[in-house]
Backbone as numpy.savetxt, mean C-alpha at the origin, in Angstrom:
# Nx Ny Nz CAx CAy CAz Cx Cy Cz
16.11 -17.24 -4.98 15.26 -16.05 -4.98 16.15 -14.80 -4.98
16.01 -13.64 -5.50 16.41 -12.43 -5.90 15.83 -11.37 -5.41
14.89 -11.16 -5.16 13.74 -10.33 -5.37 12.47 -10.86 -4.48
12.86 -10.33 -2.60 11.21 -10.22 -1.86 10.67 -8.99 -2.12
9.18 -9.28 -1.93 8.57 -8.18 -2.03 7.29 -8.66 -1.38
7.23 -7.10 -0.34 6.09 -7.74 1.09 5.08 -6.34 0.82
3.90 -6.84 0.84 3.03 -5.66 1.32 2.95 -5.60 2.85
2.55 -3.98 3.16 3.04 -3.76 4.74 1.69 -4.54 5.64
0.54 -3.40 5.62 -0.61 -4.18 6.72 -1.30 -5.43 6.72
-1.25 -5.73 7.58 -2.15 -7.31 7.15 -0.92 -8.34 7.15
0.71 -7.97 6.53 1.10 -9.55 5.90 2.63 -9.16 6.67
3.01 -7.85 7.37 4.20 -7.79 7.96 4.24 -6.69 8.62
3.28 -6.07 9.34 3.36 -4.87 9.73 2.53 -4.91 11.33
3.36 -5.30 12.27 2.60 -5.10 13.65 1.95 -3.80 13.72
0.21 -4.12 14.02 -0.77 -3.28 13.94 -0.25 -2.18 15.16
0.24 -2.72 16.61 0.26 -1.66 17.46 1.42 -0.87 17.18
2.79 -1.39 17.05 4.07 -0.22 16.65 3.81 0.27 15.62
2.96 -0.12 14.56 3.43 0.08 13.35 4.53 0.32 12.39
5.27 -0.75 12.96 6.87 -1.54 12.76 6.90 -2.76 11.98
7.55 -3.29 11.08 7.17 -4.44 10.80 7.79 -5.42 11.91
7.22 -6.30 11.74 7.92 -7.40 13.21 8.78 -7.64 13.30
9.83 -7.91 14.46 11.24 -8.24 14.65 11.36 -9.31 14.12
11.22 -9.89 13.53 11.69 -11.38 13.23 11.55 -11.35 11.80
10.62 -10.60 10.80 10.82 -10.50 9.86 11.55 -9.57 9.04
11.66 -8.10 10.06 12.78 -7.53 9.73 13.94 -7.36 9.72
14.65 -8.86 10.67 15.56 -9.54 10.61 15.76 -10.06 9.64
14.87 -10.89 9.49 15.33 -11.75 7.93 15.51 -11.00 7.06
14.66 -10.14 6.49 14.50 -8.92 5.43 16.17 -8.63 5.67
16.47 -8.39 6.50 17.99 -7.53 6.92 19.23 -8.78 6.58
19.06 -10.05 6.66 19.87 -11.05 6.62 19.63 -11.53 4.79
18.44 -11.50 4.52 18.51 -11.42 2.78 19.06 -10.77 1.78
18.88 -9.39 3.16 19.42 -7.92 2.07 21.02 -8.64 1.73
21.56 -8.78 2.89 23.19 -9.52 3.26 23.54 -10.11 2.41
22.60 -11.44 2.11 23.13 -12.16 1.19 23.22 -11.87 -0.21
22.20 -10.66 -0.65 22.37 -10.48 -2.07 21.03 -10.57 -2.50
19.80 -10.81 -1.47 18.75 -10.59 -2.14 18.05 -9.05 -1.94
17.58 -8.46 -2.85 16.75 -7.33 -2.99 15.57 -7.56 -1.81
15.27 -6.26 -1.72 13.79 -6.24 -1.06 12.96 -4.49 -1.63
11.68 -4.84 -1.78 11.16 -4.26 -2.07 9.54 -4.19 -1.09
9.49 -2.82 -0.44 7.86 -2.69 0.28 6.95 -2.46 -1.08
5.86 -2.93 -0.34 4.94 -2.73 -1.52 3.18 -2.20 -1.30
3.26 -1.35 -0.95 2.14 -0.36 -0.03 0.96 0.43 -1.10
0.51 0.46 0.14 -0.90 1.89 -0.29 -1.13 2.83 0.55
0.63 2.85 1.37 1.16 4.02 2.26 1.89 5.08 0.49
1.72 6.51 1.24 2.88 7.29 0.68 4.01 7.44 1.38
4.90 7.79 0.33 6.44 7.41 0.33 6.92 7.71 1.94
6.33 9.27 2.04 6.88 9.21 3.60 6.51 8.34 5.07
5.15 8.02 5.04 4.58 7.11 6.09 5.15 5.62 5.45
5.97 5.07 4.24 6.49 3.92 4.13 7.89 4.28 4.81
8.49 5.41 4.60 9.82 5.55 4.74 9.82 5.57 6.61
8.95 5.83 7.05 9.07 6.15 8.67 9.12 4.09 8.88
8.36 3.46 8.24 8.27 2.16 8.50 9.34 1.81 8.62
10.17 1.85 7.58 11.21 1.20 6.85 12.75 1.57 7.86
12.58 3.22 8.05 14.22 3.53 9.05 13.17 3.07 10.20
12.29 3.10 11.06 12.07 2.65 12.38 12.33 1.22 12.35
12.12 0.16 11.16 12.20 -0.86 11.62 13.86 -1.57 11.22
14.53 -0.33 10.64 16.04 -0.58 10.37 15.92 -1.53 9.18
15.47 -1.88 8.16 15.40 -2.69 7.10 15.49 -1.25 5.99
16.36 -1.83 4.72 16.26 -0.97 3.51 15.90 -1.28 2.24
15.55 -0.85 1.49 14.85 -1.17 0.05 13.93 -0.45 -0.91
13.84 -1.02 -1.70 13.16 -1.02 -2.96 11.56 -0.07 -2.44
10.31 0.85 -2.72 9.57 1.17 -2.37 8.70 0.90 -3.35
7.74 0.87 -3.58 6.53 0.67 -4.03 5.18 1.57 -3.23
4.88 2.22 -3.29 4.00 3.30 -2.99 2.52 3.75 -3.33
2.07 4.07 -2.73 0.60 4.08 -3.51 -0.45 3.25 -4.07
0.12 2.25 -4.24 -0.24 0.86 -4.62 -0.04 0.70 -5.76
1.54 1.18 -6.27 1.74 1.52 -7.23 2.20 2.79 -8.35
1.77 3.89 -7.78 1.85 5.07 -8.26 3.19 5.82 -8.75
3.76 5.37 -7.46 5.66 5.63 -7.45 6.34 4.28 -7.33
7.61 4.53 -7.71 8.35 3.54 -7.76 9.93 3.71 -7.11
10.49 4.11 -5.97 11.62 4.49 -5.49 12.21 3.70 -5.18
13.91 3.85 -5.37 14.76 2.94 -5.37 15.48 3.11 -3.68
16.44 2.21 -3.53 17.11 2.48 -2.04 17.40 3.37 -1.25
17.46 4.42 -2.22 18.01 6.04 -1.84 16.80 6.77 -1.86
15.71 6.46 -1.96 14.47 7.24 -2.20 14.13 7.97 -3.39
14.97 7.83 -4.29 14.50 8.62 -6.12 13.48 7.70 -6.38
13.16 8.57 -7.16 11.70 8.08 -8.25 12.33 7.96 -9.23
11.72 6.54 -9.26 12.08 5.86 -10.71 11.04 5.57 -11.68
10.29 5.67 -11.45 8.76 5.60 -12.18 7.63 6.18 -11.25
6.73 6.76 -12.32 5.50 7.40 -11.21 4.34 7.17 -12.53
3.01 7.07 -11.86 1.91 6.97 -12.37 0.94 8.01 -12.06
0.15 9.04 -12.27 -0.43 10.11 -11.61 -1.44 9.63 -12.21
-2.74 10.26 -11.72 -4.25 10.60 -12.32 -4.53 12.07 -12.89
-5.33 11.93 -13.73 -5.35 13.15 -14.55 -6.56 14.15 -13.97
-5.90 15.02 -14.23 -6.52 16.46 -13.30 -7.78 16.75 -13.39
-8.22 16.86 -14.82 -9.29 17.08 -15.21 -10.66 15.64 -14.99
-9.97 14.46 -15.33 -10.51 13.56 -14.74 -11.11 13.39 -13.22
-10.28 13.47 -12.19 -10.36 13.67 -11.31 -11.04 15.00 -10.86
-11.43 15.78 -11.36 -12.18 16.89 -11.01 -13.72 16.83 -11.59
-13.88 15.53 -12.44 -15.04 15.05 -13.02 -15.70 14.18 -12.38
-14.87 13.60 -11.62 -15.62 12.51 -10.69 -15.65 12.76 -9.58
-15.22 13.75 -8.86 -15.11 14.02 -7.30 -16.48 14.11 -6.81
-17.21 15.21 -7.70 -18.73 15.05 -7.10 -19.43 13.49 -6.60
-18.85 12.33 -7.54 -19.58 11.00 -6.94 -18.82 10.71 -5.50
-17.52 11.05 -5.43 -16.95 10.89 -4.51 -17.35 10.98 -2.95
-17.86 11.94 -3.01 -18.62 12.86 -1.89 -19.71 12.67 -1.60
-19.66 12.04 0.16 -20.60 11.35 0.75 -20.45 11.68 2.37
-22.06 12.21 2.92 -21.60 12.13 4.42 -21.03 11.55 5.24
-21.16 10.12 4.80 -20.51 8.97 6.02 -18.94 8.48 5.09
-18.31 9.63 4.37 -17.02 8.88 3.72 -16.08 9.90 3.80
-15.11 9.68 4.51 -13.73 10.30 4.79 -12.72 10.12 3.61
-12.66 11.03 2.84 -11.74 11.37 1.82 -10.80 11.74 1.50
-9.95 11.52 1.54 -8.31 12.10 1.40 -7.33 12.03 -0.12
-7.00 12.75 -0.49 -6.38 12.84 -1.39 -4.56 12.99 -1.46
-3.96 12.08 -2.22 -2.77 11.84 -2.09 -2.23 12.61 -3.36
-1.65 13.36 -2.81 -0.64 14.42 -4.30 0.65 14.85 -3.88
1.71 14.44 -4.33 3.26 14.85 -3.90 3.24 14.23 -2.79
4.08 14.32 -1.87 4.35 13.52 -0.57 3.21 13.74 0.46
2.02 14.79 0.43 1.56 15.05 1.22 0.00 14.46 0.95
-0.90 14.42 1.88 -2.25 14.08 1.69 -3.45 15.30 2.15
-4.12 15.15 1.85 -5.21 16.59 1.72 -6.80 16.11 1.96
-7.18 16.87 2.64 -8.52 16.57 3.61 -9.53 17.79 3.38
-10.66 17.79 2.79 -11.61 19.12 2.70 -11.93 19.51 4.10
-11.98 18.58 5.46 -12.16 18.99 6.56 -11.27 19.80 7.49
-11.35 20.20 8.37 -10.42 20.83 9.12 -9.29 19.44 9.78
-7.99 20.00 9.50 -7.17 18.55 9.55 -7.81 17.73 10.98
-7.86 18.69 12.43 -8.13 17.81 13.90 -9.58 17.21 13.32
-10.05 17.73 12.71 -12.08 17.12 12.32 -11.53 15.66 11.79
-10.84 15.48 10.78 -10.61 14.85 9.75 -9.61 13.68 10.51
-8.92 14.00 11.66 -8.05 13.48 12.34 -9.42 12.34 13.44
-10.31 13.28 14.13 -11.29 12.79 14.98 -12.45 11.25 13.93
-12.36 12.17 13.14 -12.98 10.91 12.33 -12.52 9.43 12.18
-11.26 9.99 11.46 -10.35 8.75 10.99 -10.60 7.57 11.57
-9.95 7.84 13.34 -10.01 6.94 13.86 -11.49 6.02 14.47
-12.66 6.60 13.35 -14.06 6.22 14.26 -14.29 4.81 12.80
-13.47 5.02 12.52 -13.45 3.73 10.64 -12.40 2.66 10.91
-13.32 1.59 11.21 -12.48 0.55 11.18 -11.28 0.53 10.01
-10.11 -0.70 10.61 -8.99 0.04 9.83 -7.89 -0.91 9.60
-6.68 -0.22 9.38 -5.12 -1.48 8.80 -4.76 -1.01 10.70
-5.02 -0.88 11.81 -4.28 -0.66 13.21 -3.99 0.42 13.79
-4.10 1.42 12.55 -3.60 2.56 13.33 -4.84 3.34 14.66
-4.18 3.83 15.71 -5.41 4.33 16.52 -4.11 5.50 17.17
-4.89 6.61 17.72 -4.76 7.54 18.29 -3.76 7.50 19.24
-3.50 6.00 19.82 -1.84 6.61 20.92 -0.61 5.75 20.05
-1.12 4.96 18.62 0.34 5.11 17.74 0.34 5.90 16.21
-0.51 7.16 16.87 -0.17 8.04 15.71 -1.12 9.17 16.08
-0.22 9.96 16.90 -0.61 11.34 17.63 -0.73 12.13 16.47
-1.97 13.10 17.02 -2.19 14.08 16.39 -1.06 14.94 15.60
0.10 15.33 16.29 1.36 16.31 15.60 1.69 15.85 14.46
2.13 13.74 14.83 2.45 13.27 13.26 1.60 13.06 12.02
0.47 12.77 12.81 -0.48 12.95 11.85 -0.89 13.96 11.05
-0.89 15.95 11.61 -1.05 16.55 11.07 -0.24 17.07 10.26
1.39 17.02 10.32 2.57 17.25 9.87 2.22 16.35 8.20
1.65 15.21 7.97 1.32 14.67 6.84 0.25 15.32 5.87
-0.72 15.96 6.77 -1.72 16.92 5.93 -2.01 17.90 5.53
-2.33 18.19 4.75 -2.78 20.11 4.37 -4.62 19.99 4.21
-5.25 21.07 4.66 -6.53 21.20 4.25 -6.71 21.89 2.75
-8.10 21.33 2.07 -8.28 22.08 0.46 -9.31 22.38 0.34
-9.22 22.93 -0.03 -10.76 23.54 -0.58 -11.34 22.85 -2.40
-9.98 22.44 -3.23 -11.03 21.99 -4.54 -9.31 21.66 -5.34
-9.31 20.75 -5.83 -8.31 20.16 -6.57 -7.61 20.80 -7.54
-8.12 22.06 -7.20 -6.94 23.53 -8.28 -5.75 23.76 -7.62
-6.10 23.57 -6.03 -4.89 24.31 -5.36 -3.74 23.25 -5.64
-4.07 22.68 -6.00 -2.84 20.75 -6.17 -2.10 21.61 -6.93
-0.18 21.51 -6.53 0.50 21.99 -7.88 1.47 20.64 -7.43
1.05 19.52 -7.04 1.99 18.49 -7.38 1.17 17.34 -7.96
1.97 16.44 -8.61 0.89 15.49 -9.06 0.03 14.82 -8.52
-1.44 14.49 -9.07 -2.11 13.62 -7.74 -2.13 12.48 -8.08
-1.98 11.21 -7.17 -1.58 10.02 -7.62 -3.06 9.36 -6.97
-3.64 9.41 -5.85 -4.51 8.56 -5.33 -5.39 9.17 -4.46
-6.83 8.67 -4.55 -8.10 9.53 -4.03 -8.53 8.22 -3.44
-8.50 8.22 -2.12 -8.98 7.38 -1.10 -10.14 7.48 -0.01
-10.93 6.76 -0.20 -11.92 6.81 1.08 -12.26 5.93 1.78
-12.70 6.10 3.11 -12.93 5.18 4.05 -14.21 5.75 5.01
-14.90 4.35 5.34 -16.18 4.64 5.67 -16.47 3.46 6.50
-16.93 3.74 7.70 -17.48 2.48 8.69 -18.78 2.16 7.94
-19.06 2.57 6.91 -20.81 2.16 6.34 -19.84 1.79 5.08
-20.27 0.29 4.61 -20.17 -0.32 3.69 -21.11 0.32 2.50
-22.15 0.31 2.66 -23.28 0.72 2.17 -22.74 1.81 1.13
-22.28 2.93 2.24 -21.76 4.26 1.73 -21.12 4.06 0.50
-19.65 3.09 0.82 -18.85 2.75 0.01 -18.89 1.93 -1.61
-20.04 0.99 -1.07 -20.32 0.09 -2.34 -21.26 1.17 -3.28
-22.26 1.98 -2.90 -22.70 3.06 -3.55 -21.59 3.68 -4.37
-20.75 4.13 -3.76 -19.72 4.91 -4.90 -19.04 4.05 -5.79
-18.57 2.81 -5.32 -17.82 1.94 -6.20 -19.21 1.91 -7.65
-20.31 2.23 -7.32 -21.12 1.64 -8.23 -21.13 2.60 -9.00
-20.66 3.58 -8.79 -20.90 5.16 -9.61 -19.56 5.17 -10.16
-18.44 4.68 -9.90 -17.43 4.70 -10.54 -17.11 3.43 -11.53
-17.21 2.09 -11.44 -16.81 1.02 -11.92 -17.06 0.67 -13.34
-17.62 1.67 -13.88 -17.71 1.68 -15.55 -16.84 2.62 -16.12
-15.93 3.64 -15.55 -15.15 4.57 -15.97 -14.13 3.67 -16.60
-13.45 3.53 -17.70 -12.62 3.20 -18.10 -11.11 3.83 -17.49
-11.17 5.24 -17.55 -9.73 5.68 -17.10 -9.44 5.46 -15.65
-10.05 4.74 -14.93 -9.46 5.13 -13.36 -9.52 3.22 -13.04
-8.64 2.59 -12.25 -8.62 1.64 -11.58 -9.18 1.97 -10.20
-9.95 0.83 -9.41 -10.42 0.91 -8.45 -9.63 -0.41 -7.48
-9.25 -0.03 -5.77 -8.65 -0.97 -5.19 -9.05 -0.99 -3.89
-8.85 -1.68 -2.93 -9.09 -1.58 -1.73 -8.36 -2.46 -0.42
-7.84 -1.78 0.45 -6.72 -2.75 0.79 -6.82 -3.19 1.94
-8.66 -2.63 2.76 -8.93 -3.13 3.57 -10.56 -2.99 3.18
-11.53 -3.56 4.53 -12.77 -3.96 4.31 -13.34 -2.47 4.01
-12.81 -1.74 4.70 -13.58 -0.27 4.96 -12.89 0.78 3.81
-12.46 0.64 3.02 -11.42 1.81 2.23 -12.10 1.02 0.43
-11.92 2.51 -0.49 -11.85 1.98 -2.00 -11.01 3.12 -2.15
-10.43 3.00 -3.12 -9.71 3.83 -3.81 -9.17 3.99 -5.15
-9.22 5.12 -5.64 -9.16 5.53 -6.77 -8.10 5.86 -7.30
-7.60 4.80 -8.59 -5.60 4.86 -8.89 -5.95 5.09 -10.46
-5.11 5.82 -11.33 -5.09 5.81 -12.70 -4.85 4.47 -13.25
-5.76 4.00 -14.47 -6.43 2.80 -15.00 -4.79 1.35 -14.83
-4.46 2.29 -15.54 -2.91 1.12 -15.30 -2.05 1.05 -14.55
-2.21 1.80 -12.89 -1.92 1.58 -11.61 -1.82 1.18 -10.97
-0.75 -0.21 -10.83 -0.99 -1.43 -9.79 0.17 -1.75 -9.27
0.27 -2.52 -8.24 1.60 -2.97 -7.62 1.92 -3.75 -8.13
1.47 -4.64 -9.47 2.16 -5.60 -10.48 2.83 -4.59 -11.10
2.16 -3.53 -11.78 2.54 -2.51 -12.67 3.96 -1.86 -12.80
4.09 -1.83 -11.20 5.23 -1.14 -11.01 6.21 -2.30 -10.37
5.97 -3.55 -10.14 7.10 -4.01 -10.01 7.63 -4.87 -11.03
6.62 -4.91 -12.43 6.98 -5.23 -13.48 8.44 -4.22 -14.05
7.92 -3.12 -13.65 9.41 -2.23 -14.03 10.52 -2.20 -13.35
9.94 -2.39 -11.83 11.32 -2.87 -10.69 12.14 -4.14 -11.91
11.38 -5.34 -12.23 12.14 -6.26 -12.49 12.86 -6.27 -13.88
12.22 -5.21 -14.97 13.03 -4.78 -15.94 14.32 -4.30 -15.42
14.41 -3.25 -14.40 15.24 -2.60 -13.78 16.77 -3.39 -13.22
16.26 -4.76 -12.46 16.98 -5.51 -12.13 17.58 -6.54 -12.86
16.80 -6.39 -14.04 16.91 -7.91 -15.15 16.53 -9.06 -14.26
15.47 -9.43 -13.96 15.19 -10.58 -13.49 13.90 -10.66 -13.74
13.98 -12.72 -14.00 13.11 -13.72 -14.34 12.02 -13.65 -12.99
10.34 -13.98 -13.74 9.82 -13.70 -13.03 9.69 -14.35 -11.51
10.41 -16.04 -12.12 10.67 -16.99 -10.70 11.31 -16.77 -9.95
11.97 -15.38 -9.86 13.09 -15.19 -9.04 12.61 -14.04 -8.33
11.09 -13.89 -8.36 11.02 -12.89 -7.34 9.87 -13.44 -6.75
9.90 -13.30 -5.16 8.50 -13.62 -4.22 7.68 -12.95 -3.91
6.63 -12.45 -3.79 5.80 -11.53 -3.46 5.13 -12.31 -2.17
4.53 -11.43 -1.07 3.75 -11.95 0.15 3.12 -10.44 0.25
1.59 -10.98 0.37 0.54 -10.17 0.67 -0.77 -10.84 1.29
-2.12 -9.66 1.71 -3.29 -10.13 2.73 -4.64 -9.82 1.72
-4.40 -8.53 0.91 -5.67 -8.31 0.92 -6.02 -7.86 -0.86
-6.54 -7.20 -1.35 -7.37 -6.94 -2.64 -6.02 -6.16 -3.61
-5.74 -5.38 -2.81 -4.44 -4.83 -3.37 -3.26 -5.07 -4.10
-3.36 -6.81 -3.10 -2.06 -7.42 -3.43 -2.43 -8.63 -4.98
-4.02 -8.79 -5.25 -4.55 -9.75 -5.88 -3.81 -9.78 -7.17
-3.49 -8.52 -8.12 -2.40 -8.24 -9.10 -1.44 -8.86 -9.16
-0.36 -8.98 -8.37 0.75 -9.34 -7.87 1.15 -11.01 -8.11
-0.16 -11.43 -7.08 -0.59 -12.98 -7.16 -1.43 -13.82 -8.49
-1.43 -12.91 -9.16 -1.72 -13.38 -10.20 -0.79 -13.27 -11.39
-0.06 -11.95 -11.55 1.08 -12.02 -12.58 2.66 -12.62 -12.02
2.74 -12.86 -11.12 3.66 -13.38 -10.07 3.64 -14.72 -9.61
4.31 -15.70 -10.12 3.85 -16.97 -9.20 4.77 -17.47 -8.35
5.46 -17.11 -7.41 6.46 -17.43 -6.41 5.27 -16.45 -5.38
3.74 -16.85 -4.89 2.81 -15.83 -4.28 3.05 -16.85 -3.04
2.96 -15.92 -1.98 2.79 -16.42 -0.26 1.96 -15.41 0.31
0.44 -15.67 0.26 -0.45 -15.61 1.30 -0.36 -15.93 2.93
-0.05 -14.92 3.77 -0.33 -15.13 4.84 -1.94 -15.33 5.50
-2.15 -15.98 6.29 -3.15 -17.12 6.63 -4.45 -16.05 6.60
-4.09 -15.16 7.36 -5.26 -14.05 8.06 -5.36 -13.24 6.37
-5.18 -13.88 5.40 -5.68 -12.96 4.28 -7.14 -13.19 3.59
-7.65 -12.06 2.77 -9.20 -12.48 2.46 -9.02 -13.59 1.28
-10.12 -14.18 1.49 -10.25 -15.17 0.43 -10.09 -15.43 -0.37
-10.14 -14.16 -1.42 -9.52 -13.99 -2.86 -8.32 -14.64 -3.05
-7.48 -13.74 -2.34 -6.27 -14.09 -2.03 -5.40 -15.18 -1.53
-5.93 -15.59 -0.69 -5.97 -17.31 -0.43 -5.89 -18.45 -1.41
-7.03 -18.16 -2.45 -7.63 -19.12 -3.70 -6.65 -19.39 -4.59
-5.73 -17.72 -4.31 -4.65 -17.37 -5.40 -3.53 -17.62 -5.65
-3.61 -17.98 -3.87 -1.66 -18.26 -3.52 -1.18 -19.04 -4.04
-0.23 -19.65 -4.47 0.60 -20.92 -4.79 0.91 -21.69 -3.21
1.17 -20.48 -2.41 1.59 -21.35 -0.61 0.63 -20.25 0.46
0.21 -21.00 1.05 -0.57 -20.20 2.49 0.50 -20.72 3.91
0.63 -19.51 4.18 1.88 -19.39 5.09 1.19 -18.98 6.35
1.67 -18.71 7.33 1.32 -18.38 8.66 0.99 -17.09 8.96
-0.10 -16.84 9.34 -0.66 -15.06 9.51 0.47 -14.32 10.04
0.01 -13.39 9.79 1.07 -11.84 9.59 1.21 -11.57 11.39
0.09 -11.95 12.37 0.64 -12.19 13.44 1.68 -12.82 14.31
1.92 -13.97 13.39 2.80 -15.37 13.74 4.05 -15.39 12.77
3.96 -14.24 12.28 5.54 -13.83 11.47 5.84 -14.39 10.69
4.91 -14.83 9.58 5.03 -15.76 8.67 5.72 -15.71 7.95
5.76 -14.84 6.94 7.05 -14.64 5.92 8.34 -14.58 6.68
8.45 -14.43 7.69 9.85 -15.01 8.07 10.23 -16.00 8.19
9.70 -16.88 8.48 10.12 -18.36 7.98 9.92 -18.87 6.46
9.65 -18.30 5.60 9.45 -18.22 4.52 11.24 -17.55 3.92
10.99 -16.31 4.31 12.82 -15.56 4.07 13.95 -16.74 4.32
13.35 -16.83 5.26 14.61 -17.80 6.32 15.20 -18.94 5.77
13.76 -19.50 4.97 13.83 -20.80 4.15 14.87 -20.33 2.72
14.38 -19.24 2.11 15.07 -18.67 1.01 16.50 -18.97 1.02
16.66 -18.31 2.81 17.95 -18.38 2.87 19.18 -19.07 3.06
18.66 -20.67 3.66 19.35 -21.51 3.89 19.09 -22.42 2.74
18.64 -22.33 1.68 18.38 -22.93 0.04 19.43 -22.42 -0.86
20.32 -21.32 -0.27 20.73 -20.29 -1.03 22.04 -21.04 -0.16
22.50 -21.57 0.83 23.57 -21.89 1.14 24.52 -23.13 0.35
């Protein structure tokens, strides 16, 4: 193997530190050693991946957005995918719903029509990937946001329009108002969230170019993921490891079902890589 590549919540990312687990970011760190790559592979932006990544002392490859960016070890962009302006200013009206918390991802920062503490008080009332209020205080949280008033003020690119809603209801309503648009891909990377990525925006997408990048065969790279996000991946990818606690889709898809993201699964998975490699 050449080439891991982990999505963070759900399949390696302890919900309370929001660290990935000691034992897998060991291995991650003992692969890097030997010569294998690693690559995160999120529907965090670059900076809430990068806080992951130096807190948990592991380095690599980024994947962002669920796709959108593509940064290498040093943090350059090596590929980016944006949504188009005018598009996105055509569909926002479906967007917009009382019971749906909306955020918009453009340049490193994310953007909230509410007042950021409103928008902050909410958040945490939507079921979620772990995060809650005493591991992600208000300061860091607001330091990530700007308030907007209407998608003119954007002068960086916008890559991803996300919402989340404790009412399903809410949510499947909009998916229904969007899912015939040809230009926009739709994803979701937990029960409560959909989100809105430009049509050819995926974490296959972009690590199809990681592996141009590296010159490597597709058997030589592993992917491990939980949820809808990662379903791309596991399907153009077949070295796939499903951790246990993943949704069903995903499960159906795997080639191996490994041990939930609680029980540190892909680390014995790395581990295995690594003594195959001896």
């Amino acid at each position: 193997m050449k080439l891991i590549v982990c999505d963070f919540d759900g399949t390696i990312l302890d919900r309370h530190t929001q660290l990935i687990y000691p034992r897998v970011a060991q291995a991650l760190r003992q692969a890097r050693a030997s010569g294998i790559e690693f690559c995160a592979a999120t529907g965090r932006n670059a900076p809430a991946a990068r806080r992951i990544l130096e807190g948990s002392q592991v380095e690599g490859w980024m994947i962002d957005l669920n796709g959108a960016e593509l940064r290498d070890p040093q943090g350059q962009i090596r590929a980016v995918q944006a949504l188009d302006r005018e598009l996105a200013e055509r569909i926002m009206p479906k967007l917009r719903h009382p019971e749906v918390l909306t955020t918009i991802y453009s340049g490193e920062l994310k953007y909230t029509f509410l007042p950021i503490e409103q928008h902050y008080q909410r958040y945490f009332t939507i079921p979620g990937c772990g995060k809650t209020s005493q591991n992600t205080p208000f300061s860091s949280f607001e330091a990530d946001y700007r308030r907007l008033e209407s998608l003119a003020e954007l002068s960086e690119p916008l890559f991803k329009i996300e919402m989340r809603s404790a009412s399903l209801d809410a949510l499947h309503q909009i998916r229904s108002q969007l899912e015939n648009i040809p230009e926009i891909a739709l994803t979701s990377a937990f029960t409560h969230n959909l989100e809105v990525l430009p049509q050819t925006c995926n974490k296959a997408s972009a690590l199809k170019q990681l592996q141009k990048l590296l010159d490597l065969q597709r058997e030589e790279i592993a992917v491990f993921g939980d949820d809808l996000n990662d379903l791309c991946l596991f399907e153009q990818f077949p070295n796939s490891y499903a951790v246990a606690n993943a949704k069903p889709e995903i499960l159906r898809r795997a080639r191996t079902v490994i041990a939930a993201c609680e029980q540190q699964g892909p680390a014995d998975v790395i581990t295995s890589f690594l003594e195959r490699s001896v």
